[in-house]
N, C-alpha and C positions, 0 to 999 in steps of 0.2 A: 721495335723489338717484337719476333712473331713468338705466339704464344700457341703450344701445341695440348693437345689432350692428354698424351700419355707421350711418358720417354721414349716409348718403342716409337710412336709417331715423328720424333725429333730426329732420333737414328734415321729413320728410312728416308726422312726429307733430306738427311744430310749424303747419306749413303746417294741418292738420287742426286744429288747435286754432285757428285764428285765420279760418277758415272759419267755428266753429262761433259763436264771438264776433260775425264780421260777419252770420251769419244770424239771430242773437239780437236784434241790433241792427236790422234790418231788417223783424224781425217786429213789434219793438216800433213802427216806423215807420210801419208799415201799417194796425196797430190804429189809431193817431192819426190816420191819415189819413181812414179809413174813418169813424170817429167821426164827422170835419168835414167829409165829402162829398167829398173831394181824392181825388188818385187817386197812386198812389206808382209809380214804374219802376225793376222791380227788375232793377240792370246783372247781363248775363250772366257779366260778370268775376267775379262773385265767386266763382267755380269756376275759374282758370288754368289754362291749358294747360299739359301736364306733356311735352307733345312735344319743347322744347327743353332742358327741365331737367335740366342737370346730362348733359348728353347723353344722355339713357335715352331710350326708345322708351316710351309710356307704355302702347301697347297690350301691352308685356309685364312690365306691373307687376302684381304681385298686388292686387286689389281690395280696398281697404280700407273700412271701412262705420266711420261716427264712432259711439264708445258713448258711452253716460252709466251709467256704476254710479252707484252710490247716492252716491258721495262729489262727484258731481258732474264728476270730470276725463275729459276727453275724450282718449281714446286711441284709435290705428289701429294694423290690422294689420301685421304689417312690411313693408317692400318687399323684403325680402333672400327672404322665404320664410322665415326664421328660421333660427337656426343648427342643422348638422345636429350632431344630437347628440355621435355619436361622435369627433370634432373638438373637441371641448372639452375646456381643460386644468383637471383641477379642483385646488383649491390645498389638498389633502390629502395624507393615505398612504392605502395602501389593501392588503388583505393578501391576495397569491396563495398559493394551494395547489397543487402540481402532484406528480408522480411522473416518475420513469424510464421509458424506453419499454423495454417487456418483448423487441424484439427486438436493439435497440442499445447498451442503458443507457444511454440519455444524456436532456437534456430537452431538447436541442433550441437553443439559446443562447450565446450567446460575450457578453463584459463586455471593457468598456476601462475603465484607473483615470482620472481627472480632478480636479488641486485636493482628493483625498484622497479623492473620493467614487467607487462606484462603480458605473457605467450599463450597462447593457444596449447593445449595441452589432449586435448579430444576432440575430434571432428564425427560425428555419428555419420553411419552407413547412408545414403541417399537421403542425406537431411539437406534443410536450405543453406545450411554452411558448407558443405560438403560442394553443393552445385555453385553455390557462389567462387569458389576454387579457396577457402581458407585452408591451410594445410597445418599439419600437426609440426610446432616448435615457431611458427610464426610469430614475433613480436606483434602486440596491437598498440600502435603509436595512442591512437583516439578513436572515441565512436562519437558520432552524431557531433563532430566539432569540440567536444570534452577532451582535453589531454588525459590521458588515464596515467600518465611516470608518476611511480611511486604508491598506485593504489595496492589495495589488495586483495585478493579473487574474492572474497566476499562481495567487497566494494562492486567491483567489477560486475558480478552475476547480478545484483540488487539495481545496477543500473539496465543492464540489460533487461530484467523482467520489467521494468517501467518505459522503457524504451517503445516510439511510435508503433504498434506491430507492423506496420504497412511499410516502414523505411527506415533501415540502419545500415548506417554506414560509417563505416571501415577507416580509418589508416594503419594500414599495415607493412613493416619491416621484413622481407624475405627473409624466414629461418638465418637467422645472428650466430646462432651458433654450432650451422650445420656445415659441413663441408662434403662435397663430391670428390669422389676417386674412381676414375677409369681404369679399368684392369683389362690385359687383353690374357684370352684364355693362351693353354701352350696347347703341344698337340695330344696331351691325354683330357683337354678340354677342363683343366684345372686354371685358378687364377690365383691363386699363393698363398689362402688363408683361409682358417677357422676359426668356428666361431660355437656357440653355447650359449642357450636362451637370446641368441641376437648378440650379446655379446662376443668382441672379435678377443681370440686369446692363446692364438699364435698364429707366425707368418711365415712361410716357407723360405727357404734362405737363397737369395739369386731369382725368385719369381716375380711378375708382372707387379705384384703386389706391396712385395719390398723396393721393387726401383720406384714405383710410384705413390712411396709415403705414404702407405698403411701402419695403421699404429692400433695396438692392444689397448685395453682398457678404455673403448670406445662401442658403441653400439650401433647395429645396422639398423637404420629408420625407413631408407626408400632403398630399392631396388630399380633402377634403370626410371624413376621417378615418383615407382607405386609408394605407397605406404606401406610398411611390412610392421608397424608395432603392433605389440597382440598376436603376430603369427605364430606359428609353431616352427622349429627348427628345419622340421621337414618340408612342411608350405616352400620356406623363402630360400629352402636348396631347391626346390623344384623351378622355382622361378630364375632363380639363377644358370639351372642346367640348361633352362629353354631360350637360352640368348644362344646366339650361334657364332659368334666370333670373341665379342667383349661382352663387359658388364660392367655401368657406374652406377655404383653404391656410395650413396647418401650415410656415413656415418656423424655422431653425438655422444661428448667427450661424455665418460661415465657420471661424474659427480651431478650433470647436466640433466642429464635423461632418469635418474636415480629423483631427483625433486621433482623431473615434469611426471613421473607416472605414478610418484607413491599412493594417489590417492586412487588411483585407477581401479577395482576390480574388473576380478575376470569377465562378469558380463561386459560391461564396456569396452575393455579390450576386447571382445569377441564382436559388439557390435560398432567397433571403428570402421572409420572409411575406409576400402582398399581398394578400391576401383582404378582400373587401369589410367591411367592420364592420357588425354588425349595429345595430340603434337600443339604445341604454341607456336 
């Protein structure tokens, strides 16, 4: 079963397959025609116009060219541009290594407990957590071999300060209870929804964003991979307008994001991580 980024992706790989059927069909048309002297008119339709579909603009669709591998299936490029890497939630563990900073002792970090489990809730600006790639909403399975289910962030923080400073490590659960949504912009460069303090809290009716299972009462965390918690409204429009075709945004169901931040002040939020992510 092929799994696509965005429904507009699904449509245009299908639209492209059934293009590639009616030009097969038409070829064959031609040959018989020619054979018997007949002359055949081939309708300009069978290329539709992409201008009203779906509301997109089609001059700013990535150009899709139909293949044929060897197995015969016809597939196209995506319309989304394809997902950017760093945005993707992969449904593994994966093991950080980090240290202490030699002029603070610390890694840089704050944990809230959740349901027995416990997340990463603060990554500081160019800290050793931040460059180790711990991300905000991450489960920590264990550190240094310790199961930590069921601790709780005091626990947590008191074993970190005693913790090797020259070597801690990680088992960590990719963000549990983050999910990614691909939006392709239309042609006034919108993707279907608002939002207020980060949270989303209405969805445009028939936009990129309602076909692709955008839901209210949910909060924007990453943009196209960054971290946007702590930003300002304006910030993480800004970063949104400067995608040039799509945008996947990382949202976190309210009741969720509402536990991981309560203890957060503003300075913290101000000094979170945001830096760009590099491609993995």
């Amino acid at each position: 079963m092929s799994l696509y980024p965005t429904l507009e992706d699904m449509e245009v790989t299908a639209m492209a397959r059934q293009q590639a059927a009616a030009e097969q069909q038409l070829t064959q048309q031609a040959i018989t025609a020619a054979n018997s002297g007949e002359t055949v008119d081939i309708a300009c339709s069978l290329y539709p116009s992409l201008d009203s579909w779906m509301g997109i603009d089609s001059t700013q669709l990535q150009e899709y060219n139909r293949l044929t591998p060897s197995s015969g299936a016809v597939v196209a490029a995506p319309v989304s541009g394809g997902v950017a890497a760093p945005a993707q939630i992969q449904q593994g563990i994966r093991q950080v290594v980090g240290c202490k900073d030699p002029g603070n002792g610390k890694i840089g970090l704050s944990v809230e407990s959740i349901s027995k489990g416990v997340f990463v809730s603060y990554v500081q600006n160019d800290s050793i957590a931040a460059k180790a790639g711990l991300r905000f909403g991450d489960q920590i399975l264990s550190i240094n071999g310790e199961t930590v289910a069921g601790w709780s962030k005091k626990k947590t923080i008191d074993f970190l300060k005693k913790a090797d400073p020259q070597h801690i490590k990680f088992a960590v659960r990719d963000r549990p209870y983050e999910r990614t949504i691909t939006c392709i912009k239309d042609s006034t460069g919108h993707v279907g929804f608002q939002f207020k303090k980060s949270k989303i809290n209405a969805i445009v009716k028939d936009s990129s964003a309602a076909r692709n299972g955008m839901l209210t009462d949910h909060y924007l965390v990453e943009v196209d991979g960054q971290n946007i918690v702590g930003m300002s409204d304006d910030k993480i429009l800004k970063i949104i307008k400067s995608k040039p075709h799509s945008v996947t945004v990382t949202i976190m169901p309210e009741f969720v994001y509402d536990h991981m931040v309560k203890h957060l002040g503003s300075f913290l939020k101000k000094h979170m991580d945001h830096s760009v992510p590099s491609e993995m």
